[in-house]
C-alpha positions in Angstrom: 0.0 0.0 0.0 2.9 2.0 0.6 3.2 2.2 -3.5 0.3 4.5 -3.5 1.5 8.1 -3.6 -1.7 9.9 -3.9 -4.8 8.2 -2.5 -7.3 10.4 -3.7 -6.5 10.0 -7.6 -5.5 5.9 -6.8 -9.2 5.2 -4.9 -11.6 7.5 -7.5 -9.6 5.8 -10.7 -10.4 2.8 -9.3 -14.0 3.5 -8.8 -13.9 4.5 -11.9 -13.0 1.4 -13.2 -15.5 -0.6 -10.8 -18.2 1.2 -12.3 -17.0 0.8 -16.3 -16.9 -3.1 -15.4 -20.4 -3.1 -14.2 -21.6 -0.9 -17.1 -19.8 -3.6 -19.7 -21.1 -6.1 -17.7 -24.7 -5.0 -17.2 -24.7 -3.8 -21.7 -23.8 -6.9 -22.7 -27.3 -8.3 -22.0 -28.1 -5.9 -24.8 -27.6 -6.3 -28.6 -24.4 -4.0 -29.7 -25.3 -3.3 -33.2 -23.1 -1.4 -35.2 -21.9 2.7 -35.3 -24.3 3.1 -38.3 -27.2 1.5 -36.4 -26.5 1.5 -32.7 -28.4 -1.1 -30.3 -29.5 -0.8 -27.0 -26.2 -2.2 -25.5 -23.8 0.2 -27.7 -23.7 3.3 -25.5 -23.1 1.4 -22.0 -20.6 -0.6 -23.6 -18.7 2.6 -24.7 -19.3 4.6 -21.8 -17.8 1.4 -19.9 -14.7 1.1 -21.8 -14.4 5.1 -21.5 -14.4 4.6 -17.6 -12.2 1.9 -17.6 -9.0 3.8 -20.0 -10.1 7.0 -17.7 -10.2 5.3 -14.3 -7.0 3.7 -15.2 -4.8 6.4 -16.1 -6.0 8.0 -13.0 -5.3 5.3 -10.6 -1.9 4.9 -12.3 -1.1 8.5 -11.8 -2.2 7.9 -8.1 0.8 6.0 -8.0 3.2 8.3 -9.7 2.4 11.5 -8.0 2.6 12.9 -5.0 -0.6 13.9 -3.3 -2.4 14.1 0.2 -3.5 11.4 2.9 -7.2 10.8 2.5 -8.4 12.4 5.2 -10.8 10.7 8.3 -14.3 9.2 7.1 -16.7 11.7 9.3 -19.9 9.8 10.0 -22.0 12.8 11.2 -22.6 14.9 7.6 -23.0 11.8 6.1 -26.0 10.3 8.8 -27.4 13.9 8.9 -27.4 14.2 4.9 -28.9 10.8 4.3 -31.9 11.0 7.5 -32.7 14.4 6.0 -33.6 12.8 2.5 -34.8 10.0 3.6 -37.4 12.2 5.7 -38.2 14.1 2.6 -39.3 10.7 1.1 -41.7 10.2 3.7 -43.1 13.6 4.2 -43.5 14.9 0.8 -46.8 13.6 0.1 -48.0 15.1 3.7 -46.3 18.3 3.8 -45.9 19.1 0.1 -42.9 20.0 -2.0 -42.4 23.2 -1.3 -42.2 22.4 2.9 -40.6 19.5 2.2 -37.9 20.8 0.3 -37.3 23.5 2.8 -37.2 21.1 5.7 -34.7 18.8 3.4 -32.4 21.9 2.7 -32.3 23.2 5.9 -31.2 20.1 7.7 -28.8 18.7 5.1 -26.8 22.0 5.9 -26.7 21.0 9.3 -24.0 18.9 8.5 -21.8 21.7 7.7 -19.2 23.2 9.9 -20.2 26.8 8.4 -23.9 26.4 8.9 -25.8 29.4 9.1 -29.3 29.5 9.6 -30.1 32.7 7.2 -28.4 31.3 4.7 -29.8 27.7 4.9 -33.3 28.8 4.6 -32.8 31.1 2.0 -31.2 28.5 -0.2 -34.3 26.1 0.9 -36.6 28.9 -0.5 -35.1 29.1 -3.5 -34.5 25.7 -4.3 -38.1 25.4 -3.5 -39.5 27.2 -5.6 -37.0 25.4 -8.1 -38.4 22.3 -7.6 -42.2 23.3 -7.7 -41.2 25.0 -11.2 -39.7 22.3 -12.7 -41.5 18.9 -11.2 -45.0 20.9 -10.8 -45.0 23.3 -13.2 -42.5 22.0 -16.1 -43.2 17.8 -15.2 -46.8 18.0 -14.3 -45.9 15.6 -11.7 -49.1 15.2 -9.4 -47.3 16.0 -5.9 -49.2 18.6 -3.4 -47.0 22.2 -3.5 -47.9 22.6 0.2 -49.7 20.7 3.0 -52.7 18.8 2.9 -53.6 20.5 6.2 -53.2 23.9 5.0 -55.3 23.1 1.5 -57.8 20.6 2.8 
């Protein structure tokens, strides 16, 4: 392990790899076809051999250069990112999209060192009205835009 100068550009190269094996793995289910008349296995094939030529030039210049330590694994952020969208999932048809979204932005920047309130919900405003424009508005998907309490 010693061999492996810079972590960082060693570990994603190789998860780069990882995932163009599954992609070449999961397309070749599919018929390839040709260039000139592409099947539905063509493009995860090619995106899979992509990955792998990318993922390995970056793991091997993980090895050559000199780079950083990865740094700690820090549980919190990631538990407080994950509840907070897994709350969304289950209040979204009670609360709405708007609330929801709010609620989900809000605490997801909990898990910030730099958290500020003001700026927190701000950005869950905005990105709430984002999402009512684009899944409501733009999708006509059929999710309440605020709670069934409030709208009867």
């Amino acid at each position: 392990m010693s061999r492996i100068r810079n972590p960082k550009d060693f570990w994603a190269g190789s998860l780069f790899v990882l995932v163009g094996i599954a992609a070449l793995v999961l397309g070749s289910r599919y018929n390839l076809g040709t260039a000139a008349r592409m099947g539905p296995g063509y493009f995860p094939r090619i995106l899979g051999l992509l990955l792998i030529a990318l993922g390995g030039v970056i793991a091997l210049r993980g090895l050559r250069t000199q780079g950083i330590a990865i740094a700690a694994w820090r549980w919190r952020p990631t538990i407080v990112v994950l509840f907070s969208v897994v709350l969304f999932g289950l209040i979204v048809t009670y609360a709405g999209l708007a609330l929801s979204t709010v609620i989900l932005i809000v605490l997801a920047s909990t898990a910030s060192s730099e958290f500020r309130w003001k700026e927190a919900l701000i950005s869950g405003i905005l990105l709430a009205a984002l999402a009512v424009g684009v899944f409501i508005v733009g999708l006509k998907l059929q999710l309440p835009i605020w709670p069934t309490f409030l709208t009867g």
